[in-house]
MOPAC internal coordinates of N, CA, C and O (Angstrom, degrees):
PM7 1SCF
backbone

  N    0.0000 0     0.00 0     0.00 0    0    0    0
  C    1.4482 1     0.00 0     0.00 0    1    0    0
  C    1.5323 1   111.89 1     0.00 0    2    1    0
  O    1.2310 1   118.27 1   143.50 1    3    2    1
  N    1.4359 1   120.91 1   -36.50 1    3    2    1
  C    1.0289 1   121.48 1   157.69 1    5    3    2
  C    2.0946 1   142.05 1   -19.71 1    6    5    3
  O    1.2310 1   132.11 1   127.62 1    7    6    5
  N    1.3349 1    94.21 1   -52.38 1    7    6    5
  C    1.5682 1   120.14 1  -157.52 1    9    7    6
  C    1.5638 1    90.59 1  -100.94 1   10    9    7
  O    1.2310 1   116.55 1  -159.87 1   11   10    9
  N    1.7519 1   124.17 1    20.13 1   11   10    9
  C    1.1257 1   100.06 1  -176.56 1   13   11   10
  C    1.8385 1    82.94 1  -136.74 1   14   13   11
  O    1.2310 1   125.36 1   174.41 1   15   14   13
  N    1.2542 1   107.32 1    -5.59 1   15   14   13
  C    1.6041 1   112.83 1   177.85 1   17   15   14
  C    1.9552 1   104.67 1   -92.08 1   18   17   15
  O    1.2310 1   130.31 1   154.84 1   19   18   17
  N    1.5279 1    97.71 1   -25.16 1   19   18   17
  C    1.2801 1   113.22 1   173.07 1   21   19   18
  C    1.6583 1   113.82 1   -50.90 1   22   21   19
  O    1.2310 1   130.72 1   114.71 1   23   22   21
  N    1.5921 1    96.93 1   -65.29 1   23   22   21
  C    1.6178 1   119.31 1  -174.34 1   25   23   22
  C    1.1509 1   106.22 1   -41.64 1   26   25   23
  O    1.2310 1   123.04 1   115.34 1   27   26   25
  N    1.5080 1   111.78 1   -64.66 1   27   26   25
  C    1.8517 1   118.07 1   173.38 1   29   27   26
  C    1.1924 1   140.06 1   -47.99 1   30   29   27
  O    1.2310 1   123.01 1   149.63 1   31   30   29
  N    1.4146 1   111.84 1   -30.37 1   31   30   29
  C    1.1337 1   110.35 1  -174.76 1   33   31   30
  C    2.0277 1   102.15 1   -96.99 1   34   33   31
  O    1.2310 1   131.15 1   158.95 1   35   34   33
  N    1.7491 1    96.09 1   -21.05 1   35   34   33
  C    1.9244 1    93.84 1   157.46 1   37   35   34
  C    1.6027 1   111.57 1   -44.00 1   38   37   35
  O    1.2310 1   131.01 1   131.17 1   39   38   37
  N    1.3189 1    96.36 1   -48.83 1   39   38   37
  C    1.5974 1    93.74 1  -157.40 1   41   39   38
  C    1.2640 1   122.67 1   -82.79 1   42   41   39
  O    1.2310 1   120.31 1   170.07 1   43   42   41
  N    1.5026 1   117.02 1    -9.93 1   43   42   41
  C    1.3578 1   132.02 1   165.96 1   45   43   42
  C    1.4292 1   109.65 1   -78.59 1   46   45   43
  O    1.2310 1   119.34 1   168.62 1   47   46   45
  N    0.8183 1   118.86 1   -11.38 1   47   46   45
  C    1.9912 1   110.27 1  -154.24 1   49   47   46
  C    1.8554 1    65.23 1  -125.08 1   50   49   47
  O    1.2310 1    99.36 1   131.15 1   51   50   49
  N    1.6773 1   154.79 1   -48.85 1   51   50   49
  C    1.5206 1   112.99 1  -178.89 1   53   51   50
  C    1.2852 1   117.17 1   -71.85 1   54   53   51
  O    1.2310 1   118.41 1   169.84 1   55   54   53
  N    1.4936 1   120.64 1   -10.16 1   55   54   53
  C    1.4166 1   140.77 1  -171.73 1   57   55   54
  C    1.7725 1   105.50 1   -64.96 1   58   57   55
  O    1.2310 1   128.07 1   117.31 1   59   58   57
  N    1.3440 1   102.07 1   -62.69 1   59   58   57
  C    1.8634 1   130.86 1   171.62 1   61   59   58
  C    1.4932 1    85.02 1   -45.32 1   62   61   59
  O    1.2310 1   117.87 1   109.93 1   63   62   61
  N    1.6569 1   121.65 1   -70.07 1   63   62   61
  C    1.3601 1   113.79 1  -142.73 1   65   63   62
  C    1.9826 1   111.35 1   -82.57 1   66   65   63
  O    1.2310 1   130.02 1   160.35 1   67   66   65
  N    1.0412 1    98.29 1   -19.65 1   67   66   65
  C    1.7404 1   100.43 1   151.02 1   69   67   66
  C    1.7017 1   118.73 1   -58.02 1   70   69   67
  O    1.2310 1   125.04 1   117.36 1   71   70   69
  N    1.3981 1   107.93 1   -62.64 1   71   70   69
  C    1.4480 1    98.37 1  -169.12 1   73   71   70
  C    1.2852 1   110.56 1   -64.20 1   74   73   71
  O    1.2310 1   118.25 1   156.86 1   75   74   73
  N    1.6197 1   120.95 1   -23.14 1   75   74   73
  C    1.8015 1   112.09 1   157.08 1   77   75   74
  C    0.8582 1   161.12 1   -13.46 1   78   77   75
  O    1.2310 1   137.87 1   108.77 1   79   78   77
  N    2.1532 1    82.97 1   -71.23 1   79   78   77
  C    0.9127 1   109.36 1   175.08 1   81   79   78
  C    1.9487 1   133.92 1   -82.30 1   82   81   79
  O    1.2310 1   134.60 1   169.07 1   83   82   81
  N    1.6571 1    89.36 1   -10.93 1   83   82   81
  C    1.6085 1   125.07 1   174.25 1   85   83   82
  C    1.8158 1   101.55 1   -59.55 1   86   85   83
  O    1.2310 1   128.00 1   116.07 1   87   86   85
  N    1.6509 1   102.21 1   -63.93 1   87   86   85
  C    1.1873 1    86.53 1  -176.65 1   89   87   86
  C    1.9321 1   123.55 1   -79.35 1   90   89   87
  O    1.2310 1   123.15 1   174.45 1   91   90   89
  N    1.0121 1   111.56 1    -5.55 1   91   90   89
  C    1.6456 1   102.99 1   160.65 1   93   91   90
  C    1.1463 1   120.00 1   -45.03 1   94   93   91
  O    1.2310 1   125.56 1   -58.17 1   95   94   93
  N    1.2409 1   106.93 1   121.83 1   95   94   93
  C    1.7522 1   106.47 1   159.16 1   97   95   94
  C    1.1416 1   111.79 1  -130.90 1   98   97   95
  O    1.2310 1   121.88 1     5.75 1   99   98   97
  N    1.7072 1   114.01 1  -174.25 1   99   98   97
  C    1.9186 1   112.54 1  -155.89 1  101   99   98
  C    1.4993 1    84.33 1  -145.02 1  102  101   99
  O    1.2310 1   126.53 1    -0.28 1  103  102  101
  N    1.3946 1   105.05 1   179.72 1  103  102  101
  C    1.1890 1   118.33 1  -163.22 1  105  103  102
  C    1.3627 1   101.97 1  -172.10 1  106  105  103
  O    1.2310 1   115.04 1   -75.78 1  107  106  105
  N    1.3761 1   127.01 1   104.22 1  107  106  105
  C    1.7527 1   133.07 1  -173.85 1  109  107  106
  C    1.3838 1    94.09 1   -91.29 1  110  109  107
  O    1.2310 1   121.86 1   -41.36 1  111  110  109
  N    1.4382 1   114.05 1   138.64 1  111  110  109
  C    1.1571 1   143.23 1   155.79 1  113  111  110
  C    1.3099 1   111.51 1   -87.45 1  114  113  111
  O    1.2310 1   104.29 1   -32.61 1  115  114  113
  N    1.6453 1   146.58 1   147.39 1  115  114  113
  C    1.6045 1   115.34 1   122.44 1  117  115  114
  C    1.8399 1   101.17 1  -144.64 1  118  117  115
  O    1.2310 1   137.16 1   -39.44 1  119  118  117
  N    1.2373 1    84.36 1   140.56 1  119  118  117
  C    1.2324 1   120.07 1  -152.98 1  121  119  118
  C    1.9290 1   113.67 1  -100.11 1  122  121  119
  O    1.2310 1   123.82 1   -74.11 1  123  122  121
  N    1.0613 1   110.28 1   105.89 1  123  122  121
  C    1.2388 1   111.92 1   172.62 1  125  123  122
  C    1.6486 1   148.85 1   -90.22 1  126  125  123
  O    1.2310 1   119.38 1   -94.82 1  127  126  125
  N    1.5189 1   118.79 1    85.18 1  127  126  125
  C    1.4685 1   133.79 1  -130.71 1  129  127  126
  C    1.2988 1   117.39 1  -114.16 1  130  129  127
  O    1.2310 1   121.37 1   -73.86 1  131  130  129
  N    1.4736 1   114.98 1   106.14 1  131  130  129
  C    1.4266 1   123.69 1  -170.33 1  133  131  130
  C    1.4517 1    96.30 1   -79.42 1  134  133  131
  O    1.2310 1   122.62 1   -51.41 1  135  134  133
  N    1.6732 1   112.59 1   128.59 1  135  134  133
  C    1.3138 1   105.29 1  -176.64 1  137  135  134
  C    1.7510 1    92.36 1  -113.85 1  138  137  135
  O    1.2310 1   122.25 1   -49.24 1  139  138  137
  N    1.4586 1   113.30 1   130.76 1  139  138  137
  C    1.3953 1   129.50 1  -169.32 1  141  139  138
  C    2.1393 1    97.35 1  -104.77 1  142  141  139
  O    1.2310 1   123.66 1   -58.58 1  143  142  141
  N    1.4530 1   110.58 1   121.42 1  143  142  141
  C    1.7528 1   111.40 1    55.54 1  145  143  142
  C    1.5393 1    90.32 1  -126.21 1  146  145  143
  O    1.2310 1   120.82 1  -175.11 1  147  146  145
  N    1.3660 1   116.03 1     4.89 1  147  146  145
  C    1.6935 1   119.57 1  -164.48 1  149  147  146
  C    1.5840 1   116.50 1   -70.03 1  150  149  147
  O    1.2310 1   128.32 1   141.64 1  151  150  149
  N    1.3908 1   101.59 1   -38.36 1  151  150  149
  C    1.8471 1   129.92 1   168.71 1  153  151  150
  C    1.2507 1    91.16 1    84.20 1  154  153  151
  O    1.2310 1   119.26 1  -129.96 1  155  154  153
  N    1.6413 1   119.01 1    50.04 1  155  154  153
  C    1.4226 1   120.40 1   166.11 1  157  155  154
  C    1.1688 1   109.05 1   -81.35 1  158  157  155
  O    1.2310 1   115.97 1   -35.36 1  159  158  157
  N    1.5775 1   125.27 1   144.64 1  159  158  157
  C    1.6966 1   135.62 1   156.12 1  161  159  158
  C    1.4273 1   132.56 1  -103.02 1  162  161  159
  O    1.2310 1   119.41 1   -93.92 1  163  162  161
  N    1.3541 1   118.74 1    86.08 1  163  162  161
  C    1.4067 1   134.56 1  -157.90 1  165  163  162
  C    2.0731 1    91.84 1   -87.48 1  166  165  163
  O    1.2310 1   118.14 1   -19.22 1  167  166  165
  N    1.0558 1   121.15 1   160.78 1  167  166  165
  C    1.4086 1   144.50 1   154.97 1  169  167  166
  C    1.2655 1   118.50 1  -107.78 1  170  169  167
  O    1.2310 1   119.28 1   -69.99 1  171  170  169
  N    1.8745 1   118.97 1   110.01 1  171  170  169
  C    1.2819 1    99.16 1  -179.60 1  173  171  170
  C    1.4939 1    88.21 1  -136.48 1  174  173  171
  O    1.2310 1   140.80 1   -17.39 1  175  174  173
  N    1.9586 1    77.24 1   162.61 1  175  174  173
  C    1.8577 1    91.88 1  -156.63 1  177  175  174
  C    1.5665 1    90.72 1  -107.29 1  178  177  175
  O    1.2310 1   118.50 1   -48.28 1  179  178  177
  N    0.9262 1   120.46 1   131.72 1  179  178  177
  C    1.8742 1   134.71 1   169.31 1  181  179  178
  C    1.4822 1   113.33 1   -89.03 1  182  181  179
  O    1.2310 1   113.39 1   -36.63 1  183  182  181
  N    1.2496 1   130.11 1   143.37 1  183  182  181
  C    1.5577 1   120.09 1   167.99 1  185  183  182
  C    1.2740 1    90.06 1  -147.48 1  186  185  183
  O    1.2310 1   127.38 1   -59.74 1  187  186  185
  N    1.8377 1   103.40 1   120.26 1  187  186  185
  C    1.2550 1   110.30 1   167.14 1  189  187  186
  C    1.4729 1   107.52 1  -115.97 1  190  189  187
  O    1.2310 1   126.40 1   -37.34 1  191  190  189
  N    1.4966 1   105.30 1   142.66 1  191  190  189
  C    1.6977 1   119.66 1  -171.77 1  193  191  190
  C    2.0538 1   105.13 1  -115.48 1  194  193  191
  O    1.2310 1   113.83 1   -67.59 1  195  194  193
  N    0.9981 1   129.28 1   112.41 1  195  194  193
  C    1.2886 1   146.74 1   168.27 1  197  195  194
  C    1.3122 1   124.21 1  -134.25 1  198  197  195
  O    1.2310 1   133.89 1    -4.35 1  199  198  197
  N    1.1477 1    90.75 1   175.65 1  199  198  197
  C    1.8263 1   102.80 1  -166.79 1  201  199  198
  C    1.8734 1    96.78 1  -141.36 1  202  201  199
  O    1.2310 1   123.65 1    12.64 1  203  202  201
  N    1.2961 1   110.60 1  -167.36 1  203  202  201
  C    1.2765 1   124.92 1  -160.32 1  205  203  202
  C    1.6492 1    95.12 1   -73.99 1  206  205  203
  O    1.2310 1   108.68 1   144.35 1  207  206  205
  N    1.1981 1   138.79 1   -35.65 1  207  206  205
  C    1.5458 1   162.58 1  -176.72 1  209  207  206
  C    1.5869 1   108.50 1   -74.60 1  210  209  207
  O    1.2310 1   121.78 1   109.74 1  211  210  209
  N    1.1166 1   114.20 1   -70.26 1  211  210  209
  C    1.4486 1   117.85 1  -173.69 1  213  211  210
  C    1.4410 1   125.15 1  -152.10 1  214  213  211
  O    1.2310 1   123.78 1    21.31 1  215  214  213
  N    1.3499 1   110.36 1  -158.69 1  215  214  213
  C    1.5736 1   114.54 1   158.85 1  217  215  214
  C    0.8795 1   105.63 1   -81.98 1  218  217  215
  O    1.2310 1   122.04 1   -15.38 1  219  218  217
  N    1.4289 1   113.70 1   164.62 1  219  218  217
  C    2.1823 1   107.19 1   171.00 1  221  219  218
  C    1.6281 1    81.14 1  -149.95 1  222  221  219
  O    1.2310 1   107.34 1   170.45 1  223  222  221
  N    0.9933 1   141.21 1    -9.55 1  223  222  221
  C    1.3085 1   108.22 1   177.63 1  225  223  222
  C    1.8212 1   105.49 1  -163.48 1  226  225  223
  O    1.2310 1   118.35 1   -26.46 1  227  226  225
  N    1.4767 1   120.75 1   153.54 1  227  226  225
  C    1.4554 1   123.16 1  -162.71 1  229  227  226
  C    1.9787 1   100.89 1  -138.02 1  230  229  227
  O    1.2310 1   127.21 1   -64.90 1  231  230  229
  N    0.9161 1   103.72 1   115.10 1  231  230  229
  C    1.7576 1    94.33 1   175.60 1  233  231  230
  C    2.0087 1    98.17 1  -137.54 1  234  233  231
  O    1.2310 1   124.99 1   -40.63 1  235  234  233
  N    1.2147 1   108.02 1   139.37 1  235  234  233
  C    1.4857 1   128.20 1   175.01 1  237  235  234
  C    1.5146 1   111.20 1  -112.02 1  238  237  235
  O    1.2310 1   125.30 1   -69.10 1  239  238  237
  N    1.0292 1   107.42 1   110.90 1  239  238  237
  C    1.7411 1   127.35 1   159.77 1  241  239  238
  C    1.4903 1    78.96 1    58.59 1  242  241  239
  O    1.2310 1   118.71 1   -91.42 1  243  242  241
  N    1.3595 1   120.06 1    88.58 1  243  242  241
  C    1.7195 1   138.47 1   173.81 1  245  243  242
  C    1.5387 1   113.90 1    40.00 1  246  245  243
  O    1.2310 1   119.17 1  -177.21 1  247  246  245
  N    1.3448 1   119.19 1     2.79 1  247  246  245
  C    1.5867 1   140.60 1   167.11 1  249  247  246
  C    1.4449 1   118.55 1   -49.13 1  250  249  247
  O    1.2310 1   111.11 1   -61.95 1  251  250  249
  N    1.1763 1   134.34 1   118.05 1  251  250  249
  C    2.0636 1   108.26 1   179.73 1  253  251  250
  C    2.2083 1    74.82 1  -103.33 1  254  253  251
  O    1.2310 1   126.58 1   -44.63 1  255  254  253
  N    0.7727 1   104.94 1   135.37 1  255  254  253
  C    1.6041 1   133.70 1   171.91 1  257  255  254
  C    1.6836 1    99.86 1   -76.15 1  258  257  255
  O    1.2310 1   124.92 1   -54.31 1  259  258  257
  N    1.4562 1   108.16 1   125.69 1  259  258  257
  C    1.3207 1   128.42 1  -164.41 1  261  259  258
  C    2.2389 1   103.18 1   -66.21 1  262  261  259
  O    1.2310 1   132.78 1   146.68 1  263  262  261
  N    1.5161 1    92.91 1   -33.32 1  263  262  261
  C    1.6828 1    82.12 1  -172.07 1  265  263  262
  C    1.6792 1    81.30 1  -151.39 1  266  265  263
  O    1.2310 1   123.55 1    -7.18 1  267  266  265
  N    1.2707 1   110.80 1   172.82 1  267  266  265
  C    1.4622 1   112.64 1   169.23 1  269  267  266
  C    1.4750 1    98.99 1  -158.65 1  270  269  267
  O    1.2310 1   114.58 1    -4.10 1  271  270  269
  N    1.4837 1   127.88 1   175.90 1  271  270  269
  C    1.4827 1   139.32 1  -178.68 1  273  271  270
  C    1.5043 1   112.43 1  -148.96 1  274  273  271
  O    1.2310 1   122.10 1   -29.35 1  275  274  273
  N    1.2264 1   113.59 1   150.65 1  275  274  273
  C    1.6596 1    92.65 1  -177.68 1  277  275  274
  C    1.6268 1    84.01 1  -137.32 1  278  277  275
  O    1.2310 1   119.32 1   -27.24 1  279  278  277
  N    1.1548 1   118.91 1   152.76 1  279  278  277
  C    1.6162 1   133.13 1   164.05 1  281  279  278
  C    1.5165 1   108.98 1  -135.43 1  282  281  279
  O    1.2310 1   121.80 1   -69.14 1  283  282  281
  N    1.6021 1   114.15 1   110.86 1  283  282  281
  C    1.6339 1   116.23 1  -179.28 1  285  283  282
  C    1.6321 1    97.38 1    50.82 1  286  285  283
  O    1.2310 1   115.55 1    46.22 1  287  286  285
  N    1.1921 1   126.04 1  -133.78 1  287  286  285
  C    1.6120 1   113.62 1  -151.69 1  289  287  286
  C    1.0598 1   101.06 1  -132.89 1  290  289  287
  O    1.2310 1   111.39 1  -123.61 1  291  290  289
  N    1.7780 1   133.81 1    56.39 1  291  290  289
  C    1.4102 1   154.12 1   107.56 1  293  291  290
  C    1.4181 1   128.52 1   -69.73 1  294  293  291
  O    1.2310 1   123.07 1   -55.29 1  295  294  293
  N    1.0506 1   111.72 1   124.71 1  295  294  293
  C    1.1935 1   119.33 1   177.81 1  297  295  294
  C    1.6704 1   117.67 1   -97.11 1  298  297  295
  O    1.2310 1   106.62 1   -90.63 1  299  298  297
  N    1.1058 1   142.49 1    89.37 1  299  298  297
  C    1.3368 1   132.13 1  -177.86 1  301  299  298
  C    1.6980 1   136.29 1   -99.68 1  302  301  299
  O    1.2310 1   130.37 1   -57.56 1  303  302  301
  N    0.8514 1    97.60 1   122.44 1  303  302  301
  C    1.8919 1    95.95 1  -175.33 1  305  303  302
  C    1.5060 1   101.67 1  -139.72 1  306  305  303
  O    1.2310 1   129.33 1    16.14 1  307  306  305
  N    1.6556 1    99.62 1  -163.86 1  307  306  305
  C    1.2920 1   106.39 1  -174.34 1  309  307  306
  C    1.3864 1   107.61 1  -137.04 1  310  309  307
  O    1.2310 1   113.39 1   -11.41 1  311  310  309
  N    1.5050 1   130.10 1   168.59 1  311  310  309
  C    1.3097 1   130.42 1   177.32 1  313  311  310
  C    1.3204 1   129.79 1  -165.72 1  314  313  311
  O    1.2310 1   121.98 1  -100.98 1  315  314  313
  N    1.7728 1   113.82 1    79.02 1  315  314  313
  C    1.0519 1   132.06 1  -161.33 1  317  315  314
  C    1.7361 1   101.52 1    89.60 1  318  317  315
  O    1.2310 1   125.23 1    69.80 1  319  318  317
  N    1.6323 1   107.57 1  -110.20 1  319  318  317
  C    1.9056 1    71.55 1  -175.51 1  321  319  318
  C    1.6628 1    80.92 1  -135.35 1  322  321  319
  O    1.2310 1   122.61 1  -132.69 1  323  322  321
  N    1.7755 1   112.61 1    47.31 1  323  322  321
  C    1.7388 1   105.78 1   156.05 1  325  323  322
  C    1.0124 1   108.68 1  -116.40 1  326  325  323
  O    1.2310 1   129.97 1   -50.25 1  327  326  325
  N    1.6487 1    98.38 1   129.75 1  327  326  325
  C    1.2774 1   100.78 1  -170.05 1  329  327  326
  C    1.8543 1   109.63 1   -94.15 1  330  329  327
  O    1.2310 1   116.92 1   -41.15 1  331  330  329
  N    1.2163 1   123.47 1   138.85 1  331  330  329
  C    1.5419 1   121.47 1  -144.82 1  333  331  330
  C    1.6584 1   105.30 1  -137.74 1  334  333  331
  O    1.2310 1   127.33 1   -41.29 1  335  334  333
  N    1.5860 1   103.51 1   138.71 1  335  334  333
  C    1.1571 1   117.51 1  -168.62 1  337  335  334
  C    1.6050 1   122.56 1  -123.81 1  338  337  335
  O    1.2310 1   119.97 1  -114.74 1  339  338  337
  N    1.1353 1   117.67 1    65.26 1  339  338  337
  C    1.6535 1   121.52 1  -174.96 1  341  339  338
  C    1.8707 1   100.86 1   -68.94 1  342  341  339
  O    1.2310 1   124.65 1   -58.28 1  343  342  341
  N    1.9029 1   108.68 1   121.72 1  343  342  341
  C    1.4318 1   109.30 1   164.05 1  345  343  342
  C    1.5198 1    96.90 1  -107.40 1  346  345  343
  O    1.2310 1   123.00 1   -52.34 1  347  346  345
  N    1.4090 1   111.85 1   127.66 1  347  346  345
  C    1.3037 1   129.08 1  -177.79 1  349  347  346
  C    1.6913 1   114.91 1   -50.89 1  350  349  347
  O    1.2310 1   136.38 1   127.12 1  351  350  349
  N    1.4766 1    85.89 1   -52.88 1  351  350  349
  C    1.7861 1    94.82 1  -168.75 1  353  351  350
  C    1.3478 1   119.92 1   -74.67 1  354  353  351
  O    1.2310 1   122.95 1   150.60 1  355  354  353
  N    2.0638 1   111.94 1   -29.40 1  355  354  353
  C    1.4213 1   104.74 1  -179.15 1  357  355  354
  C    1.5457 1   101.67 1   -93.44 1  358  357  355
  O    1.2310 1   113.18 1   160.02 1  359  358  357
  N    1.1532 1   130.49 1   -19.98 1  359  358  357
  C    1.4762 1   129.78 1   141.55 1  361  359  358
  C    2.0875 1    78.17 1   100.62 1  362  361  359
  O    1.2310 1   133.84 1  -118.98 1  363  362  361
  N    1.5119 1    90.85 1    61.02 1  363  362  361
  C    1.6122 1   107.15 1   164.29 1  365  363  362
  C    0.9053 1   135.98 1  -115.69 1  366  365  363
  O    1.2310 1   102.55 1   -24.82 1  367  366  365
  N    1.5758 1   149.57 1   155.18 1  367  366  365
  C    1.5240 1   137.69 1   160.71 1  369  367  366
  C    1.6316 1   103.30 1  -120.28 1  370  369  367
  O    1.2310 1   132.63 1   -42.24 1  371  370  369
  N    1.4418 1    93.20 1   137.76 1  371  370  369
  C    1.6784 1   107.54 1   172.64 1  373  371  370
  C    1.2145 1    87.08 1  -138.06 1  374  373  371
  O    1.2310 1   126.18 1   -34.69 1  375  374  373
  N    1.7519 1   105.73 1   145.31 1  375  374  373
  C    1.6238 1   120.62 1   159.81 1  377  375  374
  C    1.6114 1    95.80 1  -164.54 1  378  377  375
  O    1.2310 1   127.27 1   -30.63 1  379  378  377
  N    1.4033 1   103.61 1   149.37 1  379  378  377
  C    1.1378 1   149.06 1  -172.22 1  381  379  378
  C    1.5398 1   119.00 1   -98.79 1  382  381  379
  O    1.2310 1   120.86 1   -56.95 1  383  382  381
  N    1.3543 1   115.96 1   123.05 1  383  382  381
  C    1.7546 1    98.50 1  -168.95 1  385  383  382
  C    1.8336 1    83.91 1  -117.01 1  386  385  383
  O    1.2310 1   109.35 1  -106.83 1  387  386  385
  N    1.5167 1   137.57 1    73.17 1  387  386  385
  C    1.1727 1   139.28 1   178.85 1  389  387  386
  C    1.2291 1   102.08 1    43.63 1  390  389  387
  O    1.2310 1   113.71 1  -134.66 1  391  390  389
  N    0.6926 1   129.50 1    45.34 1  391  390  389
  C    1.9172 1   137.23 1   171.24 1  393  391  390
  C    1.3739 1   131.31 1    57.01 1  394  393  391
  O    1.2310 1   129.20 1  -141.02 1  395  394  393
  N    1.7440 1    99.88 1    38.98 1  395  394  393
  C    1.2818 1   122.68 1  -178.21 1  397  395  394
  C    1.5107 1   104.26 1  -101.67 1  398  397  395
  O    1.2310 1   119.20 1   126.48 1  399  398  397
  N    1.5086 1   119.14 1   -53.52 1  399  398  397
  C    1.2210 1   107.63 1   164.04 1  401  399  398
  C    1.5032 1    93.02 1  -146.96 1  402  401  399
  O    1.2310 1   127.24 1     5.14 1  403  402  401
  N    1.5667 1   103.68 1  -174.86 1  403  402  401
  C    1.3102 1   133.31 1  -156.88 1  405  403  402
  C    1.3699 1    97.78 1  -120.62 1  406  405  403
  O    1.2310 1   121.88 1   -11.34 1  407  406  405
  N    1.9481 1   114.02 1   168.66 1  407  406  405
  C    1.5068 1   111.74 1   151.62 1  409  407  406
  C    1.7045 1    81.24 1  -161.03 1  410  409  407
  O    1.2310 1   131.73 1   -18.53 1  411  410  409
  N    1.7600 1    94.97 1   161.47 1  411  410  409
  C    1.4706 1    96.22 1  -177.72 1  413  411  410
  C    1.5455 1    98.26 1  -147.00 1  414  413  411
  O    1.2310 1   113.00 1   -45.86 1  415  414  413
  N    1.1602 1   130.83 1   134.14 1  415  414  413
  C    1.6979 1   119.59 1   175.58 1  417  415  414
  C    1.1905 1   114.11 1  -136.22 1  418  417  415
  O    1.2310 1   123.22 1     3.85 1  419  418  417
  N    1.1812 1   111.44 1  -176.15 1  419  418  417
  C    1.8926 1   123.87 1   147.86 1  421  419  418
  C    1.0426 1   127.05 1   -95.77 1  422  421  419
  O    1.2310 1   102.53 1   -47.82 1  423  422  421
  N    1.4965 1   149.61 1   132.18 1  423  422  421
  C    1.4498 1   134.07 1  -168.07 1  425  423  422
  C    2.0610 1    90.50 1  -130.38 1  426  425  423
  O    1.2310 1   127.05 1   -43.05 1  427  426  425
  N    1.6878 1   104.03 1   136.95 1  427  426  425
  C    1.1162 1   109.97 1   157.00 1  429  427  426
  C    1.3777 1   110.44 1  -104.30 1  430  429  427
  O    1.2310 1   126.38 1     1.56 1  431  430  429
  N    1.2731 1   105.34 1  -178.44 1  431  430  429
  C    1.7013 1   125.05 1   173.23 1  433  431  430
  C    1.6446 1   109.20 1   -83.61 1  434  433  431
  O    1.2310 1   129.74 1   -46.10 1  435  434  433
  N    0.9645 1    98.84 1   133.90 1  435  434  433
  C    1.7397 1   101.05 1  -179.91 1  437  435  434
  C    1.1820 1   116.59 1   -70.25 1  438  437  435
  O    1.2310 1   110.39 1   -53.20 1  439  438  437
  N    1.2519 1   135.65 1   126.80 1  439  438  437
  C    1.9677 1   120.96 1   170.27 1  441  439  438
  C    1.7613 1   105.21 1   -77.77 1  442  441  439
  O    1.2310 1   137.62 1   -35.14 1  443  442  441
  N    1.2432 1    83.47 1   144.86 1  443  442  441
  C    1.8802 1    87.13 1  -159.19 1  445  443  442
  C    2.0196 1    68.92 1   -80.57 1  446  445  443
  O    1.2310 1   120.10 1   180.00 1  447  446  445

């Protein structure tokens, strides 16, 4: 009786994890970042993954980012040791390399 309460509840919980995964959606950033004092110009690509609730997931230049935080419509994390500041609405990047250097950009939305 076991292996048949098993089956069901497989097929409910891949059942659950489809419609999940249905409603996720993403949202590409890429972001163009003068990194000072060198006056380097890096391109970086953002991928944000959410649903109707929240963010659920943050990855940089094919990176998924170990933790992230968001306050109003910044998104902030870190990556390796820059520490990085996406504001959603003015559609910016700031990051911080521990106060060795800086970078500051504009980021558009990608056309899929």
């Amino acid at each position: 009786m076991k292996a048949p309460a098993i089956k069901v509840l497989a097929l409910v919980l891949a059942l659950w994890a489809t419609g999940a995964q249905a409603a996720l959606q993403q949202v590409q950033l890429v972001c163009d970042a003068v990194y000072m004092p060198t006056r380097s110009s890096w391109s970086r690509v953002v991928d944000i993954g959410y649903d109707q609730k929240r963010v659920r997931s943050v990855s940089i230049d094919g990176v998924p980012v170990y933790t992230f935080a968001i306050a109003e419509t910044v998104i902030m994390t870190a990556l390796d040791n820059e520490r990085i500041q996406i504001d959603t609405a003015s559609q910016t990047w700031t990051s911080d390399f521990r106060g060795q250097a800086t970078g500051q950009g504009r980021c558009e939305r990608a056309t899929p």
